[in-house]
C-alpha positions as CSV (number, residue, x, y, z in Angstrom):
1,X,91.5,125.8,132.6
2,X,91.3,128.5,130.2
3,X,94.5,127.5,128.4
4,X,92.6,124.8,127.3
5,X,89.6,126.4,126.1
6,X,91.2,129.3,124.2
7,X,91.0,128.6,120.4
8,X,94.3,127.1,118.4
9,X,97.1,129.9,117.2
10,X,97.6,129.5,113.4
11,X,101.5,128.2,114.4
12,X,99.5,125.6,116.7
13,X,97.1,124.5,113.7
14,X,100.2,124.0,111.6
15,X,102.0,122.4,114.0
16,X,98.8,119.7,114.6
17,X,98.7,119.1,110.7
18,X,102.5,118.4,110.0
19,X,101.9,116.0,113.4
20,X,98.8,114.2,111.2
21,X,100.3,113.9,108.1
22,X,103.9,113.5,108.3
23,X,104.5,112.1,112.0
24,X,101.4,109.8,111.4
25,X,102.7,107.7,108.6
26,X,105.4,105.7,110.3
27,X,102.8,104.7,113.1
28,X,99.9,104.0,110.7
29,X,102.0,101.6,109.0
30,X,103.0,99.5,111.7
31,X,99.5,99.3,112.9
32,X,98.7,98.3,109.6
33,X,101.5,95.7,109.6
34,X,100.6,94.4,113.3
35,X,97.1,94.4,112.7
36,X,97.8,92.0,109.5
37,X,99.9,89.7,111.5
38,X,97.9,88.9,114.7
39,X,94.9,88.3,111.8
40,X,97.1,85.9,109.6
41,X,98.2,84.3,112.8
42,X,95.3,83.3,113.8
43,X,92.4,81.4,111.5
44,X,89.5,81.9,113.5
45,X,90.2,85.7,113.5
46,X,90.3,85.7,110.0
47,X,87.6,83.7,108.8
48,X,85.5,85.8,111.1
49,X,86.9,89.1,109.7
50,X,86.2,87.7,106.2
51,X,82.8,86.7,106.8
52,X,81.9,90.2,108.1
53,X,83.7,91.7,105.0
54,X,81.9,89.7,102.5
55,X,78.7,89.8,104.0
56,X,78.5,93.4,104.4
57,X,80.0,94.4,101.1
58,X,77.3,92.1,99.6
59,X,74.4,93.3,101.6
60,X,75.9,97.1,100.5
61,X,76.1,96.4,96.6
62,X,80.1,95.9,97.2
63,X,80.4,99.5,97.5
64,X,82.2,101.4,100.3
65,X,81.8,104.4,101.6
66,X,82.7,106.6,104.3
67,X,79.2,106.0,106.5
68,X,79.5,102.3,106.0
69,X,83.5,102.2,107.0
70,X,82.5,104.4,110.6
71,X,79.1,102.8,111.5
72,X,79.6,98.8,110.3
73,X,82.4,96.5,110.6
74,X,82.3,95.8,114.1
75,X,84.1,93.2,114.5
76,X,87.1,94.5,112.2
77,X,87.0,97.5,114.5
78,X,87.4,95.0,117.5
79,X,91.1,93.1,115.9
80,X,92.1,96.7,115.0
81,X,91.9,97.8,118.8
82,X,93.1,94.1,120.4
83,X,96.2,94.3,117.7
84,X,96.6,97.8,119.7
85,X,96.1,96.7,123.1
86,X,98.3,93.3,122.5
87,X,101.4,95.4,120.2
88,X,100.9,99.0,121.0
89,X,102.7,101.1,118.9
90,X,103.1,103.9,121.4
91,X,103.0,102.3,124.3
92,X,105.6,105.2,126.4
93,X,103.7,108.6,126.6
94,X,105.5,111.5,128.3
95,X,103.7,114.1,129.9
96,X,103.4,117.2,132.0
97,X,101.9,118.1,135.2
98,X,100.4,120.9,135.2
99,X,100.2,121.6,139.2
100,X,102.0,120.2,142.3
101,X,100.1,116.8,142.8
102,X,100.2,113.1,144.4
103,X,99.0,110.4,143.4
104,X,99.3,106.9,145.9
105,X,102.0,108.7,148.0
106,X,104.2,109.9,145.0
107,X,104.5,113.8,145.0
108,X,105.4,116.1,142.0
109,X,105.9,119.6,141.4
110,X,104.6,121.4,138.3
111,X,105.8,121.4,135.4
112,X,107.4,117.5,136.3
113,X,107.3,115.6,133.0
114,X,105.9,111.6,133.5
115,X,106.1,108.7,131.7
116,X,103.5,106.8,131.0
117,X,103.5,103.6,130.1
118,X,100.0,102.7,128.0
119,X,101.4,99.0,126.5
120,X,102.1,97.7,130.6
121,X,98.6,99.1,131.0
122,X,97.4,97.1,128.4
123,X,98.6,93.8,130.0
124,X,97.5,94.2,133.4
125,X,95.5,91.3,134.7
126,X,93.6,93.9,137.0
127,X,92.2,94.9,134.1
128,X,91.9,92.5,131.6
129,X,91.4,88.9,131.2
130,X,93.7,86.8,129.8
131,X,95.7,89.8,128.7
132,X,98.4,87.8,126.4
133,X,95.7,85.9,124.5
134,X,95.0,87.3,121.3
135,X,90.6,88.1,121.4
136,X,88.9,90.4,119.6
137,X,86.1,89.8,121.2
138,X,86.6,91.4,124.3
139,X,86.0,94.7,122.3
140,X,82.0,93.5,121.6
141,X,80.9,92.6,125.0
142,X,78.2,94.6,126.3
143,X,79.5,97.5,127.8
144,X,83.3,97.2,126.7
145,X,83.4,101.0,126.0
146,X,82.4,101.7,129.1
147,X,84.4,99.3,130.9
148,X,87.5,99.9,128.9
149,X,87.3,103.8,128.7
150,X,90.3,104.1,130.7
151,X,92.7,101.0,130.7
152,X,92.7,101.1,126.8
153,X,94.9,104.1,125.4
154,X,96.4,103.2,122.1
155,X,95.9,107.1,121.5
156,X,96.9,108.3,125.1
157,X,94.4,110.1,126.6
158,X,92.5,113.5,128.1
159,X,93.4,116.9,126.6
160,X,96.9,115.6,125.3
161,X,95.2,112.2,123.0
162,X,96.9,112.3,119.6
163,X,95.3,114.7,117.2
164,X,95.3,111.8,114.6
165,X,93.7,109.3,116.1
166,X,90.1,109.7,114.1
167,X,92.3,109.9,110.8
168,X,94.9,107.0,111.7
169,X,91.4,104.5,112.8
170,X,89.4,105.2,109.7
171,X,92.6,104.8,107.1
172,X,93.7,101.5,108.7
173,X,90.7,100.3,108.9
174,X,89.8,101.1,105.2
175,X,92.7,99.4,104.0
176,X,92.4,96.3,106.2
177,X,88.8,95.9,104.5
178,X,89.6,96.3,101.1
179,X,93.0,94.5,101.6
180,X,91.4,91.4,102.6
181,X,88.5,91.6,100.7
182,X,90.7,91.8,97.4
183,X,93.7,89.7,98.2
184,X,94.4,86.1,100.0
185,X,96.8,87.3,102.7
186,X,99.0,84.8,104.1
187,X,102.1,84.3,106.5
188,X,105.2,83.3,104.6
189,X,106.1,81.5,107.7
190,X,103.9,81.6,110.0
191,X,105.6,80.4,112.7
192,X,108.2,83.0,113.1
193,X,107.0,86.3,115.3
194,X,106.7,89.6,113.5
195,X,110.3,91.6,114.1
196,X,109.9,94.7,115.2
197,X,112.4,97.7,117.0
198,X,111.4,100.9,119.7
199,X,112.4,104.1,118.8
200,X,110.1,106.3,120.8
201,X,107.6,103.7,118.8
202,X,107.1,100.4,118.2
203,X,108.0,100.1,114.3
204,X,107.6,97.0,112.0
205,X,110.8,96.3,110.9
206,X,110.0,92.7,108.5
207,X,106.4,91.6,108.0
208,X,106.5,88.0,105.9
């Protein structure tokens, strides 16, 4: 519709930024903090991420840059998005409909606002296999893009996707790199299961 294709007001643009940079920080960091978990937790994931690291920082002169950080990686991009799928952070989305609709014998009027619930979505057996089981994997089989374009929302989705999302992927996934290419990480106790609380999010409340 035209309301979506009109240009941003200036009150809108302002808006978007204060969204980005101020709502943003509490959800980066428990991505961050999730994402460091499920990779502690579990060896394999690990030594895999830190073989990628290392190789690629090798190959590169051990320099980083902003080309190498959106086009390489691929398997760090893969744990960032099954830590998301497994422990989304924002997993309840509300929105509005626009116009009077139904959808499998439910009817709405516009302007009706709707829940929608991206972390159930992201443990549906119809959709994906195994969907408790930590694998990154699933993210690098051929056509997962494709397959996964609409059952995997960490971001929500059409017009209404957070604003952030390009900022928040390349920030976490910068830090992740350099965090455990730098550092030994390890789980104080690593038996115990990350604590975290829901507020509208899903926030990282002790990370050992």
């Amino acid at each position: 519709s035209s309301e979506f294709e009109r240009p941003l007001t200036k009150e809108e643009i302002v808006q978007l930024l204060i969204e980005v940079f101020a709502g943003g920080i509490d959800t980066i960091t428990s991505a961050l903090c999730f994402t460091i978990y499920y990779v502690c937790k579990y060896p394999a994931v690990k030594a895999r991420l830190l073989s990628e690291i290392d190789a690629t920082l090798s190959s590169k002169g051990q320099s980083l840059s902003y080309d190498s950080i959106v086009t390489l990686f691929p398997y760090t991009s893969a744990v960032m998005k099954e830590a998301a799928r497994v422990l989304t952070v924002a997993p309840l989305v509300i929105q509005q409909a626009s116009e009077d609709d139904e959808v499998a014998g439910y009817k709405w009027r516009a302007g009706t606002l709707i829940g929608v619930n991206y972390g159930v979505i992201h443990k549906r057996t119809a959709y994906w296999k195994d969907p408790e089981a930590f694998r990154p994997e699933r993210f690098l089989d051929e056509c997962a893009d494709e397959i996964k374009l609409k059952t995997f929302l960490p971001f929500g989705g059409t017009v209404r996707a957070c604003p952030g999302r390009i900022v928040a992927e390349k920030v976490i996934k910068t830090f992740l790199i350099l965090l455990f290419w730098k550092f030994e990480v390890e789980l104080c106790e690593p038996e115990k299961e990350i604590k975290y609380t829901y507020s509208m999010t899903n926030q990282c409340t002790e990370l050992k």
